[in-house]
C-alpha positions as CSV (number, residue, x, y, z in Angstrom):
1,X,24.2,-3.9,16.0
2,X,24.5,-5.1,12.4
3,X,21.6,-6.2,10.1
4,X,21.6,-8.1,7.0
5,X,18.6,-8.7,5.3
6,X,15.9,-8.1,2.6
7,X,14.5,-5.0,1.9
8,X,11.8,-3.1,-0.5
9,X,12.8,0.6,-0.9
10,X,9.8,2.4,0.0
11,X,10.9,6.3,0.5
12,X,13.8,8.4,0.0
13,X,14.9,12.1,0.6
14,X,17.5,14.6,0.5
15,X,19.8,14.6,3.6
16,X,22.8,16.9,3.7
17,X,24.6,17.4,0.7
18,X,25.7,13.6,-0.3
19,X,23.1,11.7,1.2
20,X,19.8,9.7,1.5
21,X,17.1,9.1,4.4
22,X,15.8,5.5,2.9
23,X,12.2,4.1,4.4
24,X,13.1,0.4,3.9
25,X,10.6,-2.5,4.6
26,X,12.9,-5.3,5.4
27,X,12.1,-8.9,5.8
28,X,13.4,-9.4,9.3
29,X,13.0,-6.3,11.0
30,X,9.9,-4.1,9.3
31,X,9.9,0.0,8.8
32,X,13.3,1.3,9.2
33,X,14.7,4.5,7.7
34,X,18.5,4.7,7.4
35,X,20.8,7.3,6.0
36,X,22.7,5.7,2.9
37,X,25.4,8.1,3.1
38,X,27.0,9.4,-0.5
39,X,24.2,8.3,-2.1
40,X,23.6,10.9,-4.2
41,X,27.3,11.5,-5.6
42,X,27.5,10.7,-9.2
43,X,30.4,7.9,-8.4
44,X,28.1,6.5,-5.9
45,X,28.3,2.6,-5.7
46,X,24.4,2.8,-4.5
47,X,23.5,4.2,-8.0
48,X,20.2,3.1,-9.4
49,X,19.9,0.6,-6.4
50,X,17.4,3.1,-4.4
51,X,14.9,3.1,-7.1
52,X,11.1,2.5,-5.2
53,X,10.2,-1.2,-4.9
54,X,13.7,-2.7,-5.5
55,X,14.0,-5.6,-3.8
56,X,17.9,-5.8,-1.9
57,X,20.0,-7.4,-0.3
58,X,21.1,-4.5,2.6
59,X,23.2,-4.5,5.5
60,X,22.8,-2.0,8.1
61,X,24.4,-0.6,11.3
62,X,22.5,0.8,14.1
63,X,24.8,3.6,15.5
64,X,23.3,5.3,18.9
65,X,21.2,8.0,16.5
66,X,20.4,6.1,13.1
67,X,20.5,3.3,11.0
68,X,23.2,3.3,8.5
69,X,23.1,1.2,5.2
70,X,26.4,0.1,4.7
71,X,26.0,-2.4,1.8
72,X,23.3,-2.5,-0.8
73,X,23.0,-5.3,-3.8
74,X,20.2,-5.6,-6.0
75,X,18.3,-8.5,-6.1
76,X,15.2,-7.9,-7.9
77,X,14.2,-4.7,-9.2
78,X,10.8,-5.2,-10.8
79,X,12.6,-3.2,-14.2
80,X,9.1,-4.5,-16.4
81,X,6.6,-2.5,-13.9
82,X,9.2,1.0,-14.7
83,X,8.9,1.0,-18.6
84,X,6.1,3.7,-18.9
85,X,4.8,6.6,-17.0
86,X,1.3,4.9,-16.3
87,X,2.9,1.8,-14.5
88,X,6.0,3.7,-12.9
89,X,2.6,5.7,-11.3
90,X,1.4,2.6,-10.3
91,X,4.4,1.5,-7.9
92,X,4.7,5.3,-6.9
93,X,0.5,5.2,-5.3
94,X,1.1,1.8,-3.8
95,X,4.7,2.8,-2.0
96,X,3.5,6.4,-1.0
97,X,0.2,4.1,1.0
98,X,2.8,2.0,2.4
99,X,5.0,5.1,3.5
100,X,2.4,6.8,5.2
101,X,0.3,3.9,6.4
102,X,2.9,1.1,8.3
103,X,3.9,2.6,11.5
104,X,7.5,2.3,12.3
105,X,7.2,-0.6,15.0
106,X,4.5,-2.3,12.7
107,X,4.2,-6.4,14.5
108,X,2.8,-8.1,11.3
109,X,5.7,-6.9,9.1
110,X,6.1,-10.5,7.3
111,X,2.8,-10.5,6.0
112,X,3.3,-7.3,4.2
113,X,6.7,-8.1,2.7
114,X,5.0,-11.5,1.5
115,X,1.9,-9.2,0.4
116,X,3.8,-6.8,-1.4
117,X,6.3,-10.1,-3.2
118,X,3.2,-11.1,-4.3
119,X,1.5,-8.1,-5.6
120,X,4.5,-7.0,-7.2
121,X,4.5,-10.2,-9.4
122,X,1.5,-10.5,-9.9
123,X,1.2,-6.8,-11.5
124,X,4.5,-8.4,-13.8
125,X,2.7,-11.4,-14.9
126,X,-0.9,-9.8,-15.5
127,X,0.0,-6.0,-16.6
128,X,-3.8,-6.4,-18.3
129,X,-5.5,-7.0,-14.7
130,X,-3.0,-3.8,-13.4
131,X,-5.8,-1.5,-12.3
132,X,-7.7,-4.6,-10.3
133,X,-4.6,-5.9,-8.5
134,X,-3.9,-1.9,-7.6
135,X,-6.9,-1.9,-5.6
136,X,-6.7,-5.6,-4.1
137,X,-3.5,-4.4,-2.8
138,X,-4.7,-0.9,-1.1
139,X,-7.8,-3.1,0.2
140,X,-5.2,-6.0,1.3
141,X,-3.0,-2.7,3.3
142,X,-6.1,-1.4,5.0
143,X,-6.7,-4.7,5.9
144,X,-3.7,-5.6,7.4
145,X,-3.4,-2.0,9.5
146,X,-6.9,-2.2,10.8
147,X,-7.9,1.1,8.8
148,X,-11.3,-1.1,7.0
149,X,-13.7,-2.9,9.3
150,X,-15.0,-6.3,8.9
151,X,-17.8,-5.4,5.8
152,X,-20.1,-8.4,6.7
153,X,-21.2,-5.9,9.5
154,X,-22.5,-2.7,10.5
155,X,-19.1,-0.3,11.5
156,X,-21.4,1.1,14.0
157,X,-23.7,-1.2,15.4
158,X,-21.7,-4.3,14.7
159,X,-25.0,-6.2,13.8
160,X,-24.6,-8.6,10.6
161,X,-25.5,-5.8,6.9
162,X,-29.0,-7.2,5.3
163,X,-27.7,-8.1,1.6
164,X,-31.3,-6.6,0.6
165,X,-31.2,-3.4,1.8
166,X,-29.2,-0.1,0.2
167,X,-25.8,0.1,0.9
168,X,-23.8,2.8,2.2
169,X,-20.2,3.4,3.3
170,X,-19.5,5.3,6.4
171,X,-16.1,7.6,6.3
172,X,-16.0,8.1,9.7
173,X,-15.7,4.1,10.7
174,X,-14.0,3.2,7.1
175,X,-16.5,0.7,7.1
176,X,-20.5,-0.2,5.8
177,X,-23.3,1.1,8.2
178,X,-27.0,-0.5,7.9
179,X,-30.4,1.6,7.5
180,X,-31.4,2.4,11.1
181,X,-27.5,4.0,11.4
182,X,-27.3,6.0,8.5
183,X,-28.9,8.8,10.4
184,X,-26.2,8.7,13.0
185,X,-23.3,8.8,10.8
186,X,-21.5,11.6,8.4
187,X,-20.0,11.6,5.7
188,X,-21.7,8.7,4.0
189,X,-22.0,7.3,0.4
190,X,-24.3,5.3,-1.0
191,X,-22.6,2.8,-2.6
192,X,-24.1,-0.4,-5.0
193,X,-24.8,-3.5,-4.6
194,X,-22.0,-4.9,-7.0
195,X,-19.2,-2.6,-5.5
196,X,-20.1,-4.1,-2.0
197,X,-19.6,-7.6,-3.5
198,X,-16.6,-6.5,-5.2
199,X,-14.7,-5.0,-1.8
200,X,-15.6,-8.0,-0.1
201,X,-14.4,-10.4,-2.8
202,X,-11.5,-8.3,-2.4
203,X,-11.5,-8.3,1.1
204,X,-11.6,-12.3,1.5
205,X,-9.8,-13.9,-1.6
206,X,-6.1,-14.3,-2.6
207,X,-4.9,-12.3,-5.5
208,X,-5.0,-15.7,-8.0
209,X,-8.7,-15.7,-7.6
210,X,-8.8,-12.0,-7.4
211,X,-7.8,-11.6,-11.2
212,X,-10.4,-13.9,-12.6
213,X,-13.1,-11.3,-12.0
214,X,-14.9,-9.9,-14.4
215,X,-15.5,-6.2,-13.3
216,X,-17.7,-2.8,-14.5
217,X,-15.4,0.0,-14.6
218,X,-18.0,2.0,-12.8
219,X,-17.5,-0.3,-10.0
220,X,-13.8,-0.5,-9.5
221,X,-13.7,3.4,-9.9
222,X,-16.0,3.6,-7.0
223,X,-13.5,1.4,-4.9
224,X,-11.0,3.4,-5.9
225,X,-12.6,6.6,-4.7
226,X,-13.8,4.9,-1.8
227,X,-10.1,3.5,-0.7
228,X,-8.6,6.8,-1.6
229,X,-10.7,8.9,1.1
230,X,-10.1,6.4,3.6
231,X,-6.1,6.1,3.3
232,X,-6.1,9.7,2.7
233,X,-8.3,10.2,5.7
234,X,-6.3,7.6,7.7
235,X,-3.1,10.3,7.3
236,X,-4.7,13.5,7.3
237,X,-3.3,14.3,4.3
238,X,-3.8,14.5,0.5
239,X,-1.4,11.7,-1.6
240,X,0.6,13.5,-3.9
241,X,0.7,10.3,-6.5
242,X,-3.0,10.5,-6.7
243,X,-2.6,14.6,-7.8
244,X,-0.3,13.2,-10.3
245,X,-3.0,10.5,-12.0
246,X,-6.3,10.3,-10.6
């Protein structure tokens, strides 16, 4: 079977002594990992075209034991979001959720290659909204994968949350619990009332109304820790990017 189609470059490692395993998310068929084979030669014609989040142009041959990437053109490669450490970081947290999070035979594949198109541009055009568009797109993920529940209700209960009472976030449901559950559930955070608006703005709205917030840093870090113990829960394991910067 041959492939052509569009792909983001999501993952790559060491195989053998010439070559890559690639995690691509391609446009037509979702998740696939292929070996790109003399990849890692320094006459490689692949050079520089496996760099995280380029967009290609691949084609690929199933053989009966793997996928093999036979062609490889750049079409995009995002070079503005790789000038500096702090947004090279960036791209390396959001591909790492995206590694460990879509599952191989993943139905809604489309959405997330439009998702991350989006995302990715609009981290070029507003590099000043960077940190808010970072966690609209992990919310945006554990959306799409069913990892958050619905937070207009109770992740335990499933009655409608009282906007007057405290808030708190369950880690065991990855979703808000009401006061007559709290005792039920562990861990649990208390959480306030404008980070609760904030993850459902998130939750609800496109990314062109998501960067016209206006935002407490307090609040967005508490999203952040929030949607990093939930992803890293989700995979049973600690995300090496977040070791690297925070």
């Amino acid at each position: 079977m041959h492939i052509h189609t569009e792909a983001f470059i999501l993952h790559k490692r060491k195989f053998q002594d010439y070559d890559y395993f690639v995690t691509l998310l391609t446009r037509s068929h979702g998740k696939i990992t292929a070996i790109c084979k003399g990849s890692r030669k320094i006459t490689s014609k692949y050079h520089g075209q496996l760099e995280i989040f380029n967009l290609n142009q691949i084609n690929l041959y199933k053989s009966p034991r793997n996928f093999i990437i036979t062609e490889s053109k750049i079409k995009k490669n995002y070079s503005k979001l790789k000038i500096d450490f702090k947004s090279t970081q960036t791209l390396l947290k959001l591909s790492e959720i995206l590694f460990y999070t879509i599952p191989e035979e993943y139905p809604l594949f489309y959405e997330l290659f439009d998702l991350i198109e989006k995302h990715l541009y609009f981290l070029e055009e507003y590099p000043e909204k960077s940190a808010l568009i970072k966690e609209a797109f992990k919310i945006k993920i554990c959306q799409k994968n069913g990892i958050l529940s619905d937070l207009n209700f109770c992740s335990h209960c499933e009655n409608k949350l009282n906007p007057e009472k405290k808030f708190y976030f369950c880690f065991e449901n990855n979703g808000l619990i009401c006061d007559k559950c709290i005792q039920n559930k562990s861990p649990k955070k208390e959480i306030s009332l404008n980070t609760v608006k904030l993850l459902k703005f998130f939750y609800l709205n496109p990314l062109n109304e998501i960067i016209k917030l206006s935002f407490l840093a307090r609040d967005l870090e508490e999203i952040q820790n929030i949607l990093n113990t939930i992803i890293e829960n989700h995979i049973h394991k600690k995300l090496h990017s977040y070791e690297m910067n925070g």
